[in-house]
N, CA, C and O atoms as CSV, one atom per row, in Angstrom:
chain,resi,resn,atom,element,x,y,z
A,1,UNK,N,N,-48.161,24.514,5.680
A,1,UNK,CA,C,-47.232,23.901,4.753
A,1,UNK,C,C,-46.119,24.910,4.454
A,1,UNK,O,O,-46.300,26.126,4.506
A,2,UNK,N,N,-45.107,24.404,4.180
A,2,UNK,CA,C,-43.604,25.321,3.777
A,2,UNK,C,C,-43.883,25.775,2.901
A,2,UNK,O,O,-45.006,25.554,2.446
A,3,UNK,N,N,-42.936,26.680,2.210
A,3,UNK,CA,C,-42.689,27.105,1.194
A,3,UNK,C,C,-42.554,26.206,0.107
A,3,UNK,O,O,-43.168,26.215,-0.960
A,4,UNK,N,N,-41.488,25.258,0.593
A,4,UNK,CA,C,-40.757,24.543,-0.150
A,4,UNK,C,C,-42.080,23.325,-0.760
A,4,UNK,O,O,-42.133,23.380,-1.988
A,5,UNK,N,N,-42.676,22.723,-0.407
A,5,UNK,CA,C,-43.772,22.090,-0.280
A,5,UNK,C,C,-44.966,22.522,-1.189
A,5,UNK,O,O,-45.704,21.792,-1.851
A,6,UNK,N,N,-44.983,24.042,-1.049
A,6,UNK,CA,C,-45.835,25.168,-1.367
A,6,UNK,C,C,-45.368,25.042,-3.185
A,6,UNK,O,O,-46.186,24.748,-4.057
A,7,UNK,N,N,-44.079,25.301,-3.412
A,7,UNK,CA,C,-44.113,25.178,-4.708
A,7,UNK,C,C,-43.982,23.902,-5.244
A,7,UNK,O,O,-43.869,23.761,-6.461
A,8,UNK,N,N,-43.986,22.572,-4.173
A,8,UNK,CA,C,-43.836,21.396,-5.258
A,8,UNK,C,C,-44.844,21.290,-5.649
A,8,UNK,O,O,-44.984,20.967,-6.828
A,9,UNK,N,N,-46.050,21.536,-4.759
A,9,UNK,CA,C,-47.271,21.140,-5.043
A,9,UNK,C,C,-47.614,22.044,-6.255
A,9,UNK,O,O,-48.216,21.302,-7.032
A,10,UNK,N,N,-47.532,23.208,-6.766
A,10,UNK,CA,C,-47.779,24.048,-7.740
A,10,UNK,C,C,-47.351,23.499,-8.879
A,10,UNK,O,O,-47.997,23.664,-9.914
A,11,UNK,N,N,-46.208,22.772,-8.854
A,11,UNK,CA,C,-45.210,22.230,-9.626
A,11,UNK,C,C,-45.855,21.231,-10.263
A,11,UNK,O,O,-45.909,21.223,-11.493
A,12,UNK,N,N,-46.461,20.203,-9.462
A,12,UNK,CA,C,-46.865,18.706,-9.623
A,12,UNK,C,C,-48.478,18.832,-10.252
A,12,UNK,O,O,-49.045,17.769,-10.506
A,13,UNK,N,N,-49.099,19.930,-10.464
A,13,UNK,CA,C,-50.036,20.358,-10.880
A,13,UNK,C,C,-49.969,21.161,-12.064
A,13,UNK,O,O,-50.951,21.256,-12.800
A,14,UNK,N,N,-48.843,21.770,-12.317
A,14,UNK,CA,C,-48.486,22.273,-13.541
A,14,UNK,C,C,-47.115,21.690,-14.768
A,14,UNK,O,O,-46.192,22.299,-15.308
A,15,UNK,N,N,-47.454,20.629,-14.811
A,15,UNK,CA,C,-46.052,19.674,-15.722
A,15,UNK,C,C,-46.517,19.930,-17.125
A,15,UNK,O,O,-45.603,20.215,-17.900
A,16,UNK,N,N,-47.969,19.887,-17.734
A,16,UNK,CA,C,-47.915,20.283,-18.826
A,16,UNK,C,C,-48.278,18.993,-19.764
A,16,UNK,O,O,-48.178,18.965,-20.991
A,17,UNK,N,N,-48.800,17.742,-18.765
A,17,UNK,CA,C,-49.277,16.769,-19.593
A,17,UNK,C,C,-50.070,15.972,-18.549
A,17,UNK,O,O,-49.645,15.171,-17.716
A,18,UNK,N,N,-51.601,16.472,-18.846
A,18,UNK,CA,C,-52.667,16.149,-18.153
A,18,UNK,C,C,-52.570,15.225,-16.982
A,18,UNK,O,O,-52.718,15.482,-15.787
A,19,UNK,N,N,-52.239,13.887,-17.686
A,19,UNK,CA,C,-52.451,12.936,-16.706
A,19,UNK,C,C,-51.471,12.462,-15.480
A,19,UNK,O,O,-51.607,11.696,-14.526
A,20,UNK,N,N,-50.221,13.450,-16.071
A,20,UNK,CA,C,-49.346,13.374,-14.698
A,20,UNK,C,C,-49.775,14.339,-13.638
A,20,UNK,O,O,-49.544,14.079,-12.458
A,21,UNK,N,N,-50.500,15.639,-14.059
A,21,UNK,CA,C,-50.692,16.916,-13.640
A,21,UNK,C,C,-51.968,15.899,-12.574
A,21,UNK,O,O,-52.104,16.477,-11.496
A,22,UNK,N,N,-52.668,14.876,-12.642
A,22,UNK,CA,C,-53.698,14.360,-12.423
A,22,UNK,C,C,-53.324,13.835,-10.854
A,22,UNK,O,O,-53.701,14.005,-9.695
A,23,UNK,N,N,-52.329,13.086,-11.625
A,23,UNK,CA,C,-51.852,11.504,-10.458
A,23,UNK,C,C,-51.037,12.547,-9.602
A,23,UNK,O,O,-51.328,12.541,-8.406
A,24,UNK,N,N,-49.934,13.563,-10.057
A,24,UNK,CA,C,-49.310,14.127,-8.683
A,24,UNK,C,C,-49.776,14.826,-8.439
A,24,UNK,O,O,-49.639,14.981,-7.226
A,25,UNK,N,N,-50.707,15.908,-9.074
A,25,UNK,CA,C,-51.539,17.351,-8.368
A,25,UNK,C,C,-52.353,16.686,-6.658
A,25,UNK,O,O,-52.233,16.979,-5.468
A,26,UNK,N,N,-53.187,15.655,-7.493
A,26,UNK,CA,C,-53.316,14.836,-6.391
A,26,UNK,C,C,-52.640,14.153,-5.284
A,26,UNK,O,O,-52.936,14.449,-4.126
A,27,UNK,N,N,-51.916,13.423,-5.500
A,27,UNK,CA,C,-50.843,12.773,-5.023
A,27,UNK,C,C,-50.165,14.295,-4.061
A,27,UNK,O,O,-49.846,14.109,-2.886
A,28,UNK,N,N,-50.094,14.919,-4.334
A,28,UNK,CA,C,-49.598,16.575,-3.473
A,28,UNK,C,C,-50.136,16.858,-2.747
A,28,UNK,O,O,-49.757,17.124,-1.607
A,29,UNK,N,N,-51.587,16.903,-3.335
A,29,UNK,CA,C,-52.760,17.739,-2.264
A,29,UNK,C,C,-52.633,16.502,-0.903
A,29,UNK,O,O,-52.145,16.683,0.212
A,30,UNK,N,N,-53.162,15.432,-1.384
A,30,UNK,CA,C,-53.586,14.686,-0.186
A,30,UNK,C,C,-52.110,13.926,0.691
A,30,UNK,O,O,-52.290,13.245,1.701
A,31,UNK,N,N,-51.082,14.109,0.275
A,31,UNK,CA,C,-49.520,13.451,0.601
A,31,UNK,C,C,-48.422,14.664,1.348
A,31,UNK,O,O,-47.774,14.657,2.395
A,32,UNK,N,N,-48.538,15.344,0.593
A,32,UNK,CA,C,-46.956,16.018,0.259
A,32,UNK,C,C,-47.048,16.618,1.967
A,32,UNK,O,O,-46.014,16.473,2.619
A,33,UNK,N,N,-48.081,17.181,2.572
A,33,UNK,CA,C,-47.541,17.835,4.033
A,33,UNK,C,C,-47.121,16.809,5.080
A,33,UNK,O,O,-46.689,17.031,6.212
A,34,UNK,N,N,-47.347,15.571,4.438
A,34,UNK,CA,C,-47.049,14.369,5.887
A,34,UNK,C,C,-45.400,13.824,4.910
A,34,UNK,O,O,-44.402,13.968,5.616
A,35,UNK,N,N,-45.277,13.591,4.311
A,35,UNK,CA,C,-43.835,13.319,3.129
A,35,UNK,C,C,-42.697,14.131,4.709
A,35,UNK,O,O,-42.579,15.258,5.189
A,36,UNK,N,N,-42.115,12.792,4.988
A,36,UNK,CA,C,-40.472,13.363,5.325
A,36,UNK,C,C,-39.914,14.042,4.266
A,36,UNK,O,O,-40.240,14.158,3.084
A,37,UNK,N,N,-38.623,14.646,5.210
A,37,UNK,CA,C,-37.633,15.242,4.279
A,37,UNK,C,C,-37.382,14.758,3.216
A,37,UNK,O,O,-37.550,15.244,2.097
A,38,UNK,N,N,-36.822,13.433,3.613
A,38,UNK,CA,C,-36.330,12.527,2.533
A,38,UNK,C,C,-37.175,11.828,1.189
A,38,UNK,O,O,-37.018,11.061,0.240
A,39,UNK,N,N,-37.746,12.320,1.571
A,39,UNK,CA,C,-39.397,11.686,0.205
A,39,UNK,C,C,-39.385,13.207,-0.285
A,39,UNK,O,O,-38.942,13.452,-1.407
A,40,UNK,N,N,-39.865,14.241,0.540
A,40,UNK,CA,C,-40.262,15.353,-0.454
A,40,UNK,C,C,-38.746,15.441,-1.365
A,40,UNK,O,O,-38.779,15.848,-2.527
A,41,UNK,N,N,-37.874,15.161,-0.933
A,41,UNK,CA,C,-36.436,15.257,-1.887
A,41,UNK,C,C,-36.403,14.065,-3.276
A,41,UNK,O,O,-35.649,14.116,-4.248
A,42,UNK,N,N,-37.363,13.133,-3.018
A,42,UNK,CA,C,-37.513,12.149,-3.756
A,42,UNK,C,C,-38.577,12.786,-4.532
A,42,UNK,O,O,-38.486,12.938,-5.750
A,43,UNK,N,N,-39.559,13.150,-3.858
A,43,UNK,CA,C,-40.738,13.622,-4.481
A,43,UNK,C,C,-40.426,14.812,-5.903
A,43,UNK,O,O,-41.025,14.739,-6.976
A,44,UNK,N,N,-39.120,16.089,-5.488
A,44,UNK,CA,C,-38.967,16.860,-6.072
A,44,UNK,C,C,-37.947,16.488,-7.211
A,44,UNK,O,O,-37.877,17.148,-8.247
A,45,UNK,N,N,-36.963,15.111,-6.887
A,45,UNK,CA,C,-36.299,14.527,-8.247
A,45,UNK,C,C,-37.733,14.207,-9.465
A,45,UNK,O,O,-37.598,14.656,-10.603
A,46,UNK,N,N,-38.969,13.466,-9.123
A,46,UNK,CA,C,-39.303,12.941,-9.545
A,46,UNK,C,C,-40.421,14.009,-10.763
A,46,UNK,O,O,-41.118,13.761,-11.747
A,47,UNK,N,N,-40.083,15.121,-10.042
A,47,UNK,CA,C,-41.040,16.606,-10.601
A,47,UNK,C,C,-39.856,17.303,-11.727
A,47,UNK,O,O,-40.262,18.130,-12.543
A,48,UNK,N,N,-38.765,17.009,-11.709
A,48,UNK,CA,C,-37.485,17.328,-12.546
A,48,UNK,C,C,-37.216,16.149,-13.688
A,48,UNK,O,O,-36.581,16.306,-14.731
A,49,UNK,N,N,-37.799,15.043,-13.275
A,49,UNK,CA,C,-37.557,13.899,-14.542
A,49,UNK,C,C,-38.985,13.996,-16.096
A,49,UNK,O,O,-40.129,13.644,-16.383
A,50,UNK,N,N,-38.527,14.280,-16.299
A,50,UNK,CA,C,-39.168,14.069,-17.985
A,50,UNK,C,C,-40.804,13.630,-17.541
A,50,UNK,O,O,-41.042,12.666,-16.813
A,51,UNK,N,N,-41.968,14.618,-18.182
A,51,UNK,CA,C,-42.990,13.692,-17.996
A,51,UNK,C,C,-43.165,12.577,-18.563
A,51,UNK,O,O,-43.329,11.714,-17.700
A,52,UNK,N,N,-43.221,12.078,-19.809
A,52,UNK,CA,C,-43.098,10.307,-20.409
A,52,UNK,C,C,-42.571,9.571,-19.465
A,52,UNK,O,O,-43.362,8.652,-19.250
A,53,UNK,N,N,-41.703,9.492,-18.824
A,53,UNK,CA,C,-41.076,9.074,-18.018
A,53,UNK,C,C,-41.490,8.268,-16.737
A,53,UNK,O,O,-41.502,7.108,-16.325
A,54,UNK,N,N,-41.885,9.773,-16.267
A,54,UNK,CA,C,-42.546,9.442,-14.973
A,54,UNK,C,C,-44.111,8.570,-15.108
A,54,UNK,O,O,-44.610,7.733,-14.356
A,55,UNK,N,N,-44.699,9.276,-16.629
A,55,UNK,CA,C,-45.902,8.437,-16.850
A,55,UNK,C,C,-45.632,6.904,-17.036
A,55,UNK,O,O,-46.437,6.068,-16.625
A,56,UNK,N,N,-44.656,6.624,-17.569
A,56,UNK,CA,C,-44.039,5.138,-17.708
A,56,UNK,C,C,-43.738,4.483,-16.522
A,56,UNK,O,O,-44.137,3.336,-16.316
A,57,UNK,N,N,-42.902,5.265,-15.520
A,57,UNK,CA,C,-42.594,4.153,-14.117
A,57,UNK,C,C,-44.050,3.906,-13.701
A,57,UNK,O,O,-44.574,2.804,-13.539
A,58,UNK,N,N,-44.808,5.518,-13.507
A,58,UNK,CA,C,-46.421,5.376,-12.632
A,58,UNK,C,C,-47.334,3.860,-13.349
A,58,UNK,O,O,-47.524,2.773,-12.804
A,59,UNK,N,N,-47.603,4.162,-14.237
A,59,UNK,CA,C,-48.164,2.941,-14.972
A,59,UNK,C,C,-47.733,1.955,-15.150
A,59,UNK,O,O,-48.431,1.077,-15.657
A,60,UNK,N,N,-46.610,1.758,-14.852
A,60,UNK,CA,C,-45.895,0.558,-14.617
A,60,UNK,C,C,-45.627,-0.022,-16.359
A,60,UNK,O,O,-45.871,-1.165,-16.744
A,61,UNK,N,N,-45.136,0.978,-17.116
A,61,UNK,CA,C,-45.005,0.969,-18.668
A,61,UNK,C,C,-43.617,0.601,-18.899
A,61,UNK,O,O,-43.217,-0.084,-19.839
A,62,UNK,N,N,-42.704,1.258,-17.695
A,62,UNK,CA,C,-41.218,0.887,-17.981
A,62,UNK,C,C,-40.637,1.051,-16.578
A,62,UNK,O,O,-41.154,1.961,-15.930
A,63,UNK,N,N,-39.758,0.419,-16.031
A,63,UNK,CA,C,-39.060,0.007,-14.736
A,63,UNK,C,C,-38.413,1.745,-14.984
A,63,UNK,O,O,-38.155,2.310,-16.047
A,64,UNK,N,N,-38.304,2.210,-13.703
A,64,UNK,CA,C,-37.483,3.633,-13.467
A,64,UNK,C,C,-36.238,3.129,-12.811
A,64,UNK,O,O,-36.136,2.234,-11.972
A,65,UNK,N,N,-35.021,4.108,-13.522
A,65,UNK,CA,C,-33.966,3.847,-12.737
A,65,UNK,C,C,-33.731,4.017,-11.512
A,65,UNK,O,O,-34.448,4.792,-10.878
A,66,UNK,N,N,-32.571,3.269,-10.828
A,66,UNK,CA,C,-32.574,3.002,-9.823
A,66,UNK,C,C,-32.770,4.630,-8.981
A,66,UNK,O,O,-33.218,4.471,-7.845
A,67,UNK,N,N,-32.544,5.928,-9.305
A,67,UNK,CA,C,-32.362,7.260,-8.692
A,67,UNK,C,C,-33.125,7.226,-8.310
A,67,UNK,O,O,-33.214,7.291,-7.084
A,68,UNK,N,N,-34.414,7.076,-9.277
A,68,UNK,CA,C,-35.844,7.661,-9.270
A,68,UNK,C,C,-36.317,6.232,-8.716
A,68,UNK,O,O,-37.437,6.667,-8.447
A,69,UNK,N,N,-36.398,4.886,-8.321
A,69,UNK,CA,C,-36.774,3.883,-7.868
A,69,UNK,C,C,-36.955,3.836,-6.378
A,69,UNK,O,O,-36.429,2.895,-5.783
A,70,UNK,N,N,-37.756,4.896,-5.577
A,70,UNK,CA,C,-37.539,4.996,-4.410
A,70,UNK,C,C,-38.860,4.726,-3.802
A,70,UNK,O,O,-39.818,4.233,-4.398
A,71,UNK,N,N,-38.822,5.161,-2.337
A,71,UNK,CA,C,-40.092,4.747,-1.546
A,71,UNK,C,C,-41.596,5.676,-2.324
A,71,UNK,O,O,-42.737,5.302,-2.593
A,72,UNK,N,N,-40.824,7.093,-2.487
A,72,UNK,CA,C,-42.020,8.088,-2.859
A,72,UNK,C,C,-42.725,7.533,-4.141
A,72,UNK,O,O,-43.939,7.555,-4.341
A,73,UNK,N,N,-41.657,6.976,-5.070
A,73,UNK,CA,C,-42.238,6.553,-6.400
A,73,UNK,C,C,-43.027,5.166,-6.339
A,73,UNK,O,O,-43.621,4.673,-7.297
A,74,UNK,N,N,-42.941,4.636,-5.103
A,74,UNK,CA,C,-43.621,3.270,-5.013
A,74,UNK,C,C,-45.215,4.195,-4.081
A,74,UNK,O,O,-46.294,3.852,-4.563
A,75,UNK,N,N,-45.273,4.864,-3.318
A,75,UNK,CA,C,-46.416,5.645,-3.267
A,75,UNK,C,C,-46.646,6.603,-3.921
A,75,UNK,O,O,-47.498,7.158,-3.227
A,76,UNK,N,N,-46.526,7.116,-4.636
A,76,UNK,CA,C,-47.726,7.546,-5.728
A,76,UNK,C,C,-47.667,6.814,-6.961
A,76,UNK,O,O,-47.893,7.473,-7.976
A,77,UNK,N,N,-47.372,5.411,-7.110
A,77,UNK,CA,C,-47.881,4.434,-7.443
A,77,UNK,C,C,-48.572,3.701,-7.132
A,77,UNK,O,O,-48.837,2.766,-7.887
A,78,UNK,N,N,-49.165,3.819,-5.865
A,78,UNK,CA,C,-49.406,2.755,-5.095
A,78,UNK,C,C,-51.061,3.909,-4.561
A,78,UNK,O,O,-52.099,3.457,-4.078
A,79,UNK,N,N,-50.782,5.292,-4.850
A,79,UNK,CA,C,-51.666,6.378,-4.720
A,79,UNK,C,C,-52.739,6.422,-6.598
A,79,UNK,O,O,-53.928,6.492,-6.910
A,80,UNK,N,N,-51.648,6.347,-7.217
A,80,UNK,CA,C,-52.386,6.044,-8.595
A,80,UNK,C,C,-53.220,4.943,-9.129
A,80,UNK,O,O,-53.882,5.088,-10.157
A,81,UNK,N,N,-53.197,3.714,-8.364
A,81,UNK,CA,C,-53.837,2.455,-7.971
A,81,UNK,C,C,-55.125,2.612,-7.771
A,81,UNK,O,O,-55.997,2.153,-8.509
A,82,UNK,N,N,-55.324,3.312,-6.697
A,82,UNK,CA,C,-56.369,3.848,-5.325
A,82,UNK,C,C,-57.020,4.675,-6.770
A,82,UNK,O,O,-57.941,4.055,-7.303
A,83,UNK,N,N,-56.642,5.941,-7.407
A,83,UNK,CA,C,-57.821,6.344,-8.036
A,83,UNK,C,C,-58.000,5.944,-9.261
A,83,UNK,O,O,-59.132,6.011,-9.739
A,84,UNK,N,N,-56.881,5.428,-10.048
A,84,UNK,CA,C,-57.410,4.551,-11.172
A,84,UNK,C,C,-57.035,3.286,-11.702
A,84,UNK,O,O,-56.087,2.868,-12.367
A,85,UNK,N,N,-58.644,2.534,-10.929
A,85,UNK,CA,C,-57.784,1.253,-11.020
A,85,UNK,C,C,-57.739,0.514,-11.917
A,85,UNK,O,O,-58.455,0.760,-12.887
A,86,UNK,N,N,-57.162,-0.279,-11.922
A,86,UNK,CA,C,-56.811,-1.385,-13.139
A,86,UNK,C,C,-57.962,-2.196,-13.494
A,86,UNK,O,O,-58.754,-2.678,-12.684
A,87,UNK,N,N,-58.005,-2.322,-14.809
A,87,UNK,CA,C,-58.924,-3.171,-15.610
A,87,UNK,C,C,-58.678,-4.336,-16.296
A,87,UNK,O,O,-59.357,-4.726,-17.245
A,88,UNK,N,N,-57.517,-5.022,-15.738
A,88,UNK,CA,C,-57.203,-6.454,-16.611
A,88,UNK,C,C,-58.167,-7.148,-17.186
A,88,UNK,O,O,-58.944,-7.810,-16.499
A,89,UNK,N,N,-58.241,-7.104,-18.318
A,89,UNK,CA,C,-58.937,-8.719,-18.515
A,89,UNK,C,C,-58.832,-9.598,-18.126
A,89,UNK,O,O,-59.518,-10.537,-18.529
């Protein structure tokens, strides 16, 4: 793995509010070395946006703007599914 890669993943594991540190630490380990260019660039906007935020698009709590509305954010949504899944009534 790159460098560059090397610190997102450090990054996405250290945000500083558990349950994002959860969904992308993960989402890193098992993703981030197969991620094109163009996703890890998506991937690393999405490590710079506010954690509430990102916990809101992931959970599907509030629609993300269109910047952050990309392929990467629809997989590790779609990665956050897979380990915790939904309980509708």
């Amino acid at each position: 793995m790159d460098d560059r890669r090397k610190k997102l993943k450090f990054r996405a594991w250290r945000r500083g509010f558990r349950e994002i540190d959860l969904i992308l630490g993960n989402f890193a380990d098992r993703h981030l070395a197969t991620l094109t260019e163009t996703q890890v660039d998506e991937f690393e906007r999405l490590l710079d946006a506010p954690d509430q935020d990102v916990y809101a698009w992931i959970t599907d709590q509030a629609r993300a703007p269109s910047e952050y509305d990309t392929q990467t954010l629809a997989l590790v949504c779609a990665f956050r599914s897979e380990i915790i899944p939904r309980h509708d009534a």
